[in-house]
C-alpha positions as CSV (number, residue, x, y, z in Angstrom):
1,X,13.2,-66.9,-22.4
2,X,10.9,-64.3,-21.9
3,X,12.0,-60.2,-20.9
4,X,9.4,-58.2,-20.2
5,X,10.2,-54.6,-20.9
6,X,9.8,-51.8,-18.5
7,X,8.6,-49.0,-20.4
8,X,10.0,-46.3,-18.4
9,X,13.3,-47.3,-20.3
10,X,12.0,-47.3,-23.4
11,X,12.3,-43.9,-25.9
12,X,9.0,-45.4,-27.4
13,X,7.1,-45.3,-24.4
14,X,4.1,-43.3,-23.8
15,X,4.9,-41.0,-20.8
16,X,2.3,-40.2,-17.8
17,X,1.9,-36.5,-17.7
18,X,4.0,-35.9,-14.5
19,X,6.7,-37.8,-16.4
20,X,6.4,-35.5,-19.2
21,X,6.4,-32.3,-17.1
22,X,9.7,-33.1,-15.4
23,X,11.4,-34.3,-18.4
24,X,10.1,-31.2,-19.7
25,X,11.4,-29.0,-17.3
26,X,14.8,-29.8,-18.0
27,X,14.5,-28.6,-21.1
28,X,15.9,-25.1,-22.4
29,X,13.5,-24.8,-25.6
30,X,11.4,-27.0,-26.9
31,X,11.1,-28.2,-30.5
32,X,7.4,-30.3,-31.7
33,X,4.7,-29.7,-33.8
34,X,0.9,-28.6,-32.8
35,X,0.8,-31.4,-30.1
36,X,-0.1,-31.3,-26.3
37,X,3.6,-30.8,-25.4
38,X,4.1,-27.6,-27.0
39,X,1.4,-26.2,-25.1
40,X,2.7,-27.9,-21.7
41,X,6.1,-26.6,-22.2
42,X,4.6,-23.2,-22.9
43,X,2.3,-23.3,-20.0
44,X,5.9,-24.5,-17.8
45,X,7.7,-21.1,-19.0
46,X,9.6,-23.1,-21.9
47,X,10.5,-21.3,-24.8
48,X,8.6,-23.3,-27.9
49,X,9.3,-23.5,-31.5
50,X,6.0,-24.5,-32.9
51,X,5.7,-26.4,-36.1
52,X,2.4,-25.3,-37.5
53,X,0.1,-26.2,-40.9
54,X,-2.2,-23.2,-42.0
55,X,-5.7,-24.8,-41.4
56,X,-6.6,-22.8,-38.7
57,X,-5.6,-19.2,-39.7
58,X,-4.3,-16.8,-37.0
59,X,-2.6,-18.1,-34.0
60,X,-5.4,-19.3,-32.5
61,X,-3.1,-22.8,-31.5
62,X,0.1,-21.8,-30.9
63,X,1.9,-21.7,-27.2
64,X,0.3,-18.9,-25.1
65,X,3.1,-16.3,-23.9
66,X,6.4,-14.9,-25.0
67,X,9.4,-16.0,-26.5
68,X,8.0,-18.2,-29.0
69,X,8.8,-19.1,-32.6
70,X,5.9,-20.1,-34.6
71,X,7.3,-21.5,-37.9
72,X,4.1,-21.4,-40.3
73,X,3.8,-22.0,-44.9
74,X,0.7,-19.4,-45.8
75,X,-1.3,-21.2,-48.3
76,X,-4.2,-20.2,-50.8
77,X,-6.0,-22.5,-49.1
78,X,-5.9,-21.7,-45.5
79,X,-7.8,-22.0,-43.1
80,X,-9.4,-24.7,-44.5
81,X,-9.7,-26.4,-40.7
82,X,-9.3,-30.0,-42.9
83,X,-7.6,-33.1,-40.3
84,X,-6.4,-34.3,-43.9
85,X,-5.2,-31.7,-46.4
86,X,-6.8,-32.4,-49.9
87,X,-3.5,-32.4,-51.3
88,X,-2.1,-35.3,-49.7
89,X,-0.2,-36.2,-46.7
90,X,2.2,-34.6,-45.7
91,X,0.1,-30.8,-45.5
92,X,1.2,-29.2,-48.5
93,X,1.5,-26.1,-46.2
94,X,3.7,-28.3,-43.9
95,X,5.9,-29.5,-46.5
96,X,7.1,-26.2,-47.5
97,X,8.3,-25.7,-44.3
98,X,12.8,-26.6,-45.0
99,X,15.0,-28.3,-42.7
100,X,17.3,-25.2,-43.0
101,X,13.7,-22.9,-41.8
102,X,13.7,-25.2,-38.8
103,X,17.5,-25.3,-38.0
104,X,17.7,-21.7,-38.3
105,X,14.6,-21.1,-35.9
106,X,16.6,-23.5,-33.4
107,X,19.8,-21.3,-33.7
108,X,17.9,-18.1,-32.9
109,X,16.3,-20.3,-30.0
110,X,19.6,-20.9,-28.9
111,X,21.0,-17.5,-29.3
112,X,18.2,-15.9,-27.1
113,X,19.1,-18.1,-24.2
114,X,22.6,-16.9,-24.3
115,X,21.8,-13.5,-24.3
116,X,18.4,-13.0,-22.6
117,X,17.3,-9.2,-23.3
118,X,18.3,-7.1,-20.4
């Protein structure tokens, strides 16, 4: 016997945009790397902690607005605009970045949204 799965109710699924912008919209903060959702929870009014490498210096990339936490490693080699860091994979300049960096980011996330500045 054959089930066919329906990938709306899958977690794996790849969402269509709209889908992704609602499911967004229920968000409070959102948490990803340098991908398209960062930038279309940004562009919806969500707060973003960005997860960021150091090839492209500046913040050329990150979410456009306010209330944004870029989390970012500064390397020697920076800017170095590589899609594959000559040191391996993962980034060297990602690695650095600790799961107690990123948890701590998420706290201040959290603590902004329950006390917005007046």
């Amino acid at each position: 016997m054959h089930l066919e799965s329906d990938w709306r109710n899958s977690a794996d699924s790849p969402l269509r945009l709209r889908e992704t912008l609602i499911m967004l919209s229920q968000c409070l903060f959102y948490v990803g790397n340098d991908t398209g959702p960062v930038h279309m929870s940004a562009a919806a009014g969500i707060p973003c902690l960005g997860i960021y490498t150091d090839r492209i210096k500046g913040n050329v990339w990150t979410p456009f607005g306010n209330n944004h936490i870029i989390i970012r490693k500064s390397m020697a080699c920076c800017d170095c605009k590589l899609e594959e860091c000559r040191y391996g994979t993962p980034s060297r300049c990602l690695d650095m970045i600790s799961v107690d960096e990123v948890c701590n980011a998420v706290h201040q996330m959290i603590t902004q949204i329950d006390s917005p500045p007046v």
